[in-house]
C-alpha positions as CSV (number, residue, x, y, z in Angstrom):
1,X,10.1,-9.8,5.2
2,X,11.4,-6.2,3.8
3,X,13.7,-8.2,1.4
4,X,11.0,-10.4,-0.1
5,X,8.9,-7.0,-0.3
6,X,11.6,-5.3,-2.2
7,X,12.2,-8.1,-4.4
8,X,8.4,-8.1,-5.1
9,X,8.1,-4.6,-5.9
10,X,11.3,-4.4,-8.1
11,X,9.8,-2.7,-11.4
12,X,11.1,-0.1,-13.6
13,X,7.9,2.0,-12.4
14,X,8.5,1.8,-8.3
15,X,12.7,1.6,-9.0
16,X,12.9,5.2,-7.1
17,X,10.4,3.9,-4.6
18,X,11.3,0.5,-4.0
19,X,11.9,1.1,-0.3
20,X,8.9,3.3,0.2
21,X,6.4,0.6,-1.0
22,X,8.5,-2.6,0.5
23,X,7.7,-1.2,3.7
24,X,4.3,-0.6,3.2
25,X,3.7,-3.6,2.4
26,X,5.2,-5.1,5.2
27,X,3.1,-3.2,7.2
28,X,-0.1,-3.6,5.9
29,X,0.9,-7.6,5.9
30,X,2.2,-6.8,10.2
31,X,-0.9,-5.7,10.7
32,X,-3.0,-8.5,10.1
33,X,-1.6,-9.9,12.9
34,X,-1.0,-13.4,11.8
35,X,-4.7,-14.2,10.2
36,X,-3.5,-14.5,6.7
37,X,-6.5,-13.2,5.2
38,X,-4.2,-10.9,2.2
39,X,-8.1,-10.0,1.0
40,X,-8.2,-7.7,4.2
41,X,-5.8,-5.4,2.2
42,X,-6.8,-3.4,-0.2
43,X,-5.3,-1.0,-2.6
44,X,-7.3,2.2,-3.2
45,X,-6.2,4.0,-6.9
46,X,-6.3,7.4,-7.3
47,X,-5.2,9.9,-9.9
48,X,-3.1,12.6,-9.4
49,X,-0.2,13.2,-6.9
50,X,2.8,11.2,-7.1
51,X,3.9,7.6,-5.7
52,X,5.7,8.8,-2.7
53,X,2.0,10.4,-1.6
54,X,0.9,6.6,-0.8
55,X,0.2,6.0,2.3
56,X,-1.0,2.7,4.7
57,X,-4.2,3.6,6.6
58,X,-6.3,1.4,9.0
59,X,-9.8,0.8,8.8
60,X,-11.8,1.8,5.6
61,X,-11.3,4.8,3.4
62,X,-14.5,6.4,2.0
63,X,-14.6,8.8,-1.0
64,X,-17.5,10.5,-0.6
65,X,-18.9,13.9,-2.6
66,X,-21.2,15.8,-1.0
67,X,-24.2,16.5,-3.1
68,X,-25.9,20.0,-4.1
């Protein structure tokens, strides 16, 4: 599975992070445990930071701001 990742994520813009996201991918795909259901993963953009600060988390990330 990590090789079909990497070859997946082969771009100019992940090059440096190839192996970084391969296995993130993996284990966000692992983790599903066999259901198959790929719309259980979801990818969550954010700006700033840089590509190595991604990260695989379980369960559902909120982005809340708390009002005045």
């Amino acid at each position: 599975l990590l090789n079909i990742a990497m070859t997946t994520v082969s771009s100019k813009i992940l090059a440096q992070d190839k192996q970084h996201f391969a296995n993130l991918a993996v284990d966000a795909v692992l983790r599903l445990k066999g259901s198959g259901n790929l719309e259980a993963i979801q990818v969550i953009k954010k700006p700033g930071g840089c590509l190595k600060d991604s990260y695989l988390d379980e369960g559902f990330i909120l982005d809340k701001k708390i009002g005045i």
